[in-house]
Backbone as XML, in Angstrom:
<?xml version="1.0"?>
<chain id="A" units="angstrom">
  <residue number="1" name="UNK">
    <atom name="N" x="21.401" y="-7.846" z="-1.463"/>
    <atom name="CA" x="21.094" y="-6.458" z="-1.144"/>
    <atom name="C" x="19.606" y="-6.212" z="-1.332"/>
  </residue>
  <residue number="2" name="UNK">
    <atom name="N" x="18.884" y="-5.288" z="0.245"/>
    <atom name="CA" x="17.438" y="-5.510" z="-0.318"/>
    <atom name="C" x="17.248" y="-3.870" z="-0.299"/>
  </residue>
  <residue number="3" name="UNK">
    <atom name="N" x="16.575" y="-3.798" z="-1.841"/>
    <atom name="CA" x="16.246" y="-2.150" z="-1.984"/>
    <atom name="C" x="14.557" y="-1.755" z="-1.467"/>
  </residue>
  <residue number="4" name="UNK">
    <atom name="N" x="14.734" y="-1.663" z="-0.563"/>
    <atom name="CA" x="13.327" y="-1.567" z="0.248"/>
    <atom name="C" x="13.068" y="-0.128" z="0.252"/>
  </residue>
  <residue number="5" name="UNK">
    <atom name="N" x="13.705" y="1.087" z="-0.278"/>
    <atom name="CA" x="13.709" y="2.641" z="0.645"/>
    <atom name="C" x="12.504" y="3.271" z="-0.844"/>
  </residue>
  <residue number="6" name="UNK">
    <atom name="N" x="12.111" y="4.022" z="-0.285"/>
    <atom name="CA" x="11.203" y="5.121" z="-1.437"/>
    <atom name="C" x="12.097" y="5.590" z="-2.758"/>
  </residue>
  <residue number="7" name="UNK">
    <atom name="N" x="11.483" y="5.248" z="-3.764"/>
    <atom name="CA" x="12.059" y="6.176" z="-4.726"/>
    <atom name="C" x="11.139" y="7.090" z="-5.254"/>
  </residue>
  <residue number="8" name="UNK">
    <atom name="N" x="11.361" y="8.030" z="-5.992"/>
    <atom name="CA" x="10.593" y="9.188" z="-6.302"/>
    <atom name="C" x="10.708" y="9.036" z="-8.013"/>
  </residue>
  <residue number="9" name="UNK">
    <atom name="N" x="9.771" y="8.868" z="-8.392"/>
    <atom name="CA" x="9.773" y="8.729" z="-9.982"/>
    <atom name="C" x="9.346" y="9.699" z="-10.493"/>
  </residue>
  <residue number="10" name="UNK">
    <atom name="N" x="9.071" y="10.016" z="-11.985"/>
    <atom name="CA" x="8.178" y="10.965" z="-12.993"/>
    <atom name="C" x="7.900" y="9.968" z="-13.964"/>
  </residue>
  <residue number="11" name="UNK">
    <atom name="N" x="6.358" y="10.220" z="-13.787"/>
    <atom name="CA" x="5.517" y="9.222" z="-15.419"/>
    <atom name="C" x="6.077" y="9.915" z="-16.535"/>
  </residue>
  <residue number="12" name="UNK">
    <atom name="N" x="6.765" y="9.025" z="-17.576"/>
    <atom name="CA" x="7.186" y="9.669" z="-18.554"/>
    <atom name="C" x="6.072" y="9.368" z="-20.248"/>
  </residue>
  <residue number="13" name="UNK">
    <atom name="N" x="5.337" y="9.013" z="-19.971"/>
    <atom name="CA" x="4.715" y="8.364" z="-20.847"/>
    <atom name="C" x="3.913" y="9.450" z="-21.290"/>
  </residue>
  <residue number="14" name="UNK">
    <atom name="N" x="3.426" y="9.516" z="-22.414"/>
    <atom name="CA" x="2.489" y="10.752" z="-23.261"/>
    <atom name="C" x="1.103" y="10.310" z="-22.768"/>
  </residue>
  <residue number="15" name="UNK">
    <atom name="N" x="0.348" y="9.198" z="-22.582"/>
    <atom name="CA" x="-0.947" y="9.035" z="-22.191"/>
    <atom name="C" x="-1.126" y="8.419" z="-21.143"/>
  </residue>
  <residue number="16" name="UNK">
    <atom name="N" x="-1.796" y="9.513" z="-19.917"/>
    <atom name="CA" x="-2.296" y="9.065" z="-19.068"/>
    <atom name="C" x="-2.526" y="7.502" z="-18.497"/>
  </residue>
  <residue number="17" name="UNK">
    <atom name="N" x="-2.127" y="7.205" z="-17.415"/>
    <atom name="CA" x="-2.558" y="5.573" z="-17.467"/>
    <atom name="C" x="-3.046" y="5.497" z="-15.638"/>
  </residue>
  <residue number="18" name="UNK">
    <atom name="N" x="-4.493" y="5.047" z="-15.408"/>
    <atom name="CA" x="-4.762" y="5.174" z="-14.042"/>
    <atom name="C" x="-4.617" y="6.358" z="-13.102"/>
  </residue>
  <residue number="19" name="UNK">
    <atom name="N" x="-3.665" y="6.647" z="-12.401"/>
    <atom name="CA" x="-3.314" y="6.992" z="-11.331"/>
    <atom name="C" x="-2.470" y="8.172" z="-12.249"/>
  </residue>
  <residue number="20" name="UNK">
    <atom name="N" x="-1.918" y="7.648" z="-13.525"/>
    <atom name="CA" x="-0.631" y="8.376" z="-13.506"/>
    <atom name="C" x="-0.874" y="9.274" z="-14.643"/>
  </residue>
  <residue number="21" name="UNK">
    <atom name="N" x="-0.284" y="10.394" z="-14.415"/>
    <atom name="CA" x="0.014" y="11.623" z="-15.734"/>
    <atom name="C" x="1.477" y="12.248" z="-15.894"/>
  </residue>
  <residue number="22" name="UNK">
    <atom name="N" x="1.487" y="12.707" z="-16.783"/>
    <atom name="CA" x="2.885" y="12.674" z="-17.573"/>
    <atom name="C" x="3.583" y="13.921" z="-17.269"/>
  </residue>
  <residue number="23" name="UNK">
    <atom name="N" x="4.751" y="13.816" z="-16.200"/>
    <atom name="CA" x="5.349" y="15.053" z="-15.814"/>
    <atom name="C" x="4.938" y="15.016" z="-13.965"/>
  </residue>
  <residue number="24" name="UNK">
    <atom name="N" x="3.657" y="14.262" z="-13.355"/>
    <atom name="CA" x="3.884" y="14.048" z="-12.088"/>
    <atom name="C" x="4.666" y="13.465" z="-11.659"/>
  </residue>
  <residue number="25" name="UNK">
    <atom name="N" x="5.340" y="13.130" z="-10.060"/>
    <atom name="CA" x="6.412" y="12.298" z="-9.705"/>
    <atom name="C" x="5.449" y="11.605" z="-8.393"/>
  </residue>
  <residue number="26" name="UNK">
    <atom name="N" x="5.956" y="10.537" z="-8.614"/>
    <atom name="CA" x="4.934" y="9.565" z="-7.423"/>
    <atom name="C" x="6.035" y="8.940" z="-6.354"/>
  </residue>
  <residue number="27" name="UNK">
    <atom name="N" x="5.899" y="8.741" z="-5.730"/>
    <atom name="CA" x="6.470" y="7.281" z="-4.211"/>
    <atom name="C" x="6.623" y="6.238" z="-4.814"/>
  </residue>
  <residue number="28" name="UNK">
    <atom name="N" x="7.271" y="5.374" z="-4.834"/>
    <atom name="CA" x="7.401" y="4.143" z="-5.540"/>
    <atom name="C" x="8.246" y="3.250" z="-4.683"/>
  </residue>
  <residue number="29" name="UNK">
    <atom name="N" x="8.579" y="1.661" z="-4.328"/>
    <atom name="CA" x="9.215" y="1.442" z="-4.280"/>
    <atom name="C" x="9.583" y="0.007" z="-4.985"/>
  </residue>
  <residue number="30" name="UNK">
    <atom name="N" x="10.825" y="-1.137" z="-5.213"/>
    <atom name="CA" x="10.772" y="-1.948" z="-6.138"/>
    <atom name="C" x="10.252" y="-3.304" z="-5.141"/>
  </residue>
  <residue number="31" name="UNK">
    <atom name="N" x="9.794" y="-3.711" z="-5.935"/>
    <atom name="CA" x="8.647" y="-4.748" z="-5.470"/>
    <atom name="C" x="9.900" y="-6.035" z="-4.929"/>
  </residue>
  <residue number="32" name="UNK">
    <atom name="N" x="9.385" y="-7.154" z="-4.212"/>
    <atom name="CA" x="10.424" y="-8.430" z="-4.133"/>
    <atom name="C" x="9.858" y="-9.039" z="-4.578"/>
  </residue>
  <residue number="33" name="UNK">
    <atom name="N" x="10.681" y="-9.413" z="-6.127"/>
    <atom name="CA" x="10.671" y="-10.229" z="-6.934"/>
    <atom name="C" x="12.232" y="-10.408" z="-7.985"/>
  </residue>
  <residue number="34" name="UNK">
    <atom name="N" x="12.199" y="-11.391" z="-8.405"/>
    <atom name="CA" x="13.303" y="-12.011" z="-9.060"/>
    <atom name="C" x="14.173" y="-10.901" z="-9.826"/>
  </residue>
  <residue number="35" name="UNK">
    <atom name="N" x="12.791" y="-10.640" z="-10.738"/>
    <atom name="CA" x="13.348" y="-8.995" z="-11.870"/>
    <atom name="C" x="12.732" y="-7.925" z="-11.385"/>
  </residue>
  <residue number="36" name="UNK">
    <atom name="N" x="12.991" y="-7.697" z="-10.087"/>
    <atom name="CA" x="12.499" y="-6.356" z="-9.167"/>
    <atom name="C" x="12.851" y="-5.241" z="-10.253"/>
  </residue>
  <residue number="37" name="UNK">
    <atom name="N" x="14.103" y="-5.361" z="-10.874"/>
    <atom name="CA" x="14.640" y="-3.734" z="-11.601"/>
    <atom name="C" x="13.587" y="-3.556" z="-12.682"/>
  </residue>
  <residue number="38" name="UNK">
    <atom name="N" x="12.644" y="-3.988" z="-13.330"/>
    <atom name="CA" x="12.275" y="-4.325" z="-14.248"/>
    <atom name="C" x="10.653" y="-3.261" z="-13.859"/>
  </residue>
  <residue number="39" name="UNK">
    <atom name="N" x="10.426" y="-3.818" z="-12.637"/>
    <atom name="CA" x="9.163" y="-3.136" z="-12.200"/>
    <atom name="C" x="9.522" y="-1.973" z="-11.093"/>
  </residue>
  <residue number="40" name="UNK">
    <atom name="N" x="8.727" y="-1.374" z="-10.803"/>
    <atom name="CA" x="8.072" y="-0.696" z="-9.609"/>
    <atom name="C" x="6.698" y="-0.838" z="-8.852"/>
  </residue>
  <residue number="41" name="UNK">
    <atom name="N" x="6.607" y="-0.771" z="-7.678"/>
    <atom name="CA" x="5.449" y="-1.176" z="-7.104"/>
    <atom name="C" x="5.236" y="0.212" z="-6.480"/>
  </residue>
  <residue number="42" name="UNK">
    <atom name="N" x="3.570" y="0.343" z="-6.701"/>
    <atom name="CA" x="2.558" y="1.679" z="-6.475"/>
    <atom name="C" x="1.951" y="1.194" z="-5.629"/>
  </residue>
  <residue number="43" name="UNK">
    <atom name="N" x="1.265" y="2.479" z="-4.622"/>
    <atom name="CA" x="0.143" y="2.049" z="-3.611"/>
    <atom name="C" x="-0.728" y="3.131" z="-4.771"/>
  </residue>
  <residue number="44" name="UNK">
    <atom name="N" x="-1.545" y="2.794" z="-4.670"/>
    <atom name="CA" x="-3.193" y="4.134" z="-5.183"/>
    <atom name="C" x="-3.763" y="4.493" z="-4.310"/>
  </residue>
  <residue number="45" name="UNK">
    <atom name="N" x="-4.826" y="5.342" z="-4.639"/>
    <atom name="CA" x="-5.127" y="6.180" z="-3.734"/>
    <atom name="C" x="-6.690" y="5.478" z="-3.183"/>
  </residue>
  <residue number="46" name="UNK">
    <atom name="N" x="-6.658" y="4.594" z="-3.098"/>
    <atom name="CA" x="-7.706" y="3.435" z="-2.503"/>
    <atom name="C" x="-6.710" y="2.499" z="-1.368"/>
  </residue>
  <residue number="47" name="UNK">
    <atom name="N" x="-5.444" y="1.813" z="-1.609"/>
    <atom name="CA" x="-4.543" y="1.609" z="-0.748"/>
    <atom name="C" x="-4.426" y="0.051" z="-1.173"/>
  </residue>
  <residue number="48" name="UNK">
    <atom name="N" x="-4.602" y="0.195" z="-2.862"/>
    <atom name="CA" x="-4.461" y="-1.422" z="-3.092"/>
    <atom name="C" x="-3.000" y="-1.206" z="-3.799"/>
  </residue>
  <residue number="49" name="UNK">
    <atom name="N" x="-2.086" y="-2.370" z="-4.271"/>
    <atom name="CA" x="-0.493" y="-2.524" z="-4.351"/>
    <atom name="C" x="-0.795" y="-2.709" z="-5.839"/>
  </residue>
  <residue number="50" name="UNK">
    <atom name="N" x="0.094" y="-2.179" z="-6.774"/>
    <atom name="CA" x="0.083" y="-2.742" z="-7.838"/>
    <atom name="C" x="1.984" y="-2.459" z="-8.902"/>
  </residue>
  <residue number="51" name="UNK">
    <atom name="N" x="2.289" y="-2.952" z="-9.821"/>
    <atom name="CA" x="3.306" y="-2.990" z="-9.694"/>
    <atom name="C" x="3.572" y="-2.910" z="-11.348"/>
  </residue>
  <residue number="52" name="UNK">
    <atom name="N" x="4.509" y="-1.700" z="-11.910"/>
    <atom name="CA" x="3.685" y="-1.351" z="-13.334"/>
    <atom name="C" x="5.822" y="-1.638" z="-13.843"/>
  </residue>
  <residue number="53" name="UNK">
    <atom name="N" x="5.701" y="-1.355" z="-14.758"/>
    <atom name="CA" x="7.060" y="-1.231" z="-15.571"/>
    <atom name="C" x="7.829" y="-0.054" z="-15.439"/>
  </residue>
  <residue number="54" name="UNK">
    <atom name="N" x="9.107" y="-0.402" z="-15.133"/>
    <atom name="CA" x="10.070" y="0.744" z="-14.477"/>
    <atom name="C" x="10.492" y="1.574" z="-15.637"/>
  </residue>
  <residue number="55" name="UNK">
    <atom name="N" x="10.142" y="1.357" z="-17.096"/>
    <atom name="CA" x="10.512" y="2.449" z="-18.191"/>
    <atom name="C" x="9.101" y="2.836" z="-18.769"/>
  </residue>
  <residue number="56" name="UNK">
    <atom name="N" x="8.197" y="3.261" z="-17.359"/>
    <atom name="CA" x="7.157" y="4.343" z="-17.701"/>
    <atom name="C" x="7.930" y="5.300" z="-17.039"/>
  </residue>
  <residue number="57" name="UNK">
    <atom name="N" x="8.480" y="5.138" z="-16.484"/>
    <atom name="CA" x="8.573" y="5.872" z="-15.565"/>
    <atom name="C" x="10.659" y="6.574" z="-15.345"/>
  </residue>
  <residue number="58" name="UNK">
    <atom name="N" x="10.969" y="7.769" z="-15.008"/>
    <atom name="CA" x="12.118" y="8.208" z="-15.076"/>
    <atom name="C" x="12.703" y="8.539" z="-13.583"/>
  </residue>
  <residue number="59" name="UNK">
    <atom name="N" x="13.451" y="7.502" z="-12.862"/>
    <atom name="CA" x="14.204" y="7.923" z="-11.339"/>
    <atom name="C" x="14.831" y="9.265" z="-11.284"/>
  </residue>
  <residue number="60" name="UNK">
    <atom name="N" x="13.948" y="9.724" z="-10.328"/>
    <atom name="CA" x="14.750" y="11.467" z="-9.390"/>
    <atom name="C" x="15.411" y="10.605" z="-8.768"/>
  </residue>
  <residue number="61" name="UNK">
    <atom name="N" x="14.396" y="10.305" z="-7.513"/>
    <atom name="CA" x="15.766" y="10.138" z="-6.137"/>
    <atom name="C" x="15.058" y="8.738" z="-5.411"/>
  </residue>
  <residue number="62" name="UNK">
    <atom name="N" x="16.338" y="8.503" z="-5.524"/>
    <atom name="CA" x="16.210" y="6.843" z="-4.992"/>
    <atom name="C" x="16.634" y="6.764" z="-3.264"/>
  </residue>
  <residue number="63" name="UNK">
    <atom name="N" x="16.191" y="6.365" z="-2.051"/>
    <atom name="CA" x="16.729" y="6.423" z="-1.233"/>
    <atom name="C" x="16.640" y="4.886" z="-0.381"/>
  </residue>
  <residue number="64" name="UNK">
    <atom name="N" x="17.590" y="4.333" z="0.085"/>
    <atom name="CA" x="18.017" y="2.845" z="0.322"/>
    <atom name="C" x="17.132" y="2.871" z="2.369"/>
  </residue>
  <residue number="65" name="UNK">
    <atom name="N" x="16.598" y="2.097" z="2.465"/>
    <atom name="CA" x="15.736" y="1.846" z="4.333"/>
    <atom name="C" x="16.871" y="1.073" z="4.619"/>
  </residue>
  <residue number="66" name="UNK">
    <atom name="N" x="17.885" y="2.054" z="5.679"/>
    <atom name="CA" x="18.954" y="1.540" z="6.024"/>
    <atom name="C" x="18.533" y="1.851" z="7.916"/>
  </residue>
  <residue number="67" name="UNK">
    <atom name="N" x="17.732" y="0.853" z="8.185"/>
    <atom name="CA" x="18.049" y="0.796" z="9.673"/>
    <atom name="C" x="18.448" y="-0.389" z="10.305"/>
  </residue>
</chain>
């Protein structure tokens, strides 16, 4: 099963890190890799990929790229 679709997160973390602050919700989706659940992968606002730990962060809405 490949989870390719946008999820919508919230940084849950108390200190700021890069891109992220605590209580925004960003685009995310899980990277392809072995322990995909483990991470999430970010674009920034320069348009480089980077791919941080999925318990900074708290899932709203997960949606599956079913075409």
């Amino acid at each position: 099963m490949s989870t390719n679709g946008t999820i919508k997160v919230k940084y849950i973390l108390d200190k700021p890190n890069g891109d992220f602050q605590k209580g925004i919700i960003y685009d995310v989706r899980r990277p392809k890799c072995s322990n995909a659940e483990k991470w999430l992968a970010y674009k920034d606002k320069h348009g480089d990929h980077y791919a941080y730990p999925s318990s900074w962060f708290e899932i709203i809405e997960a949606k599956n790229a079913s075409s």
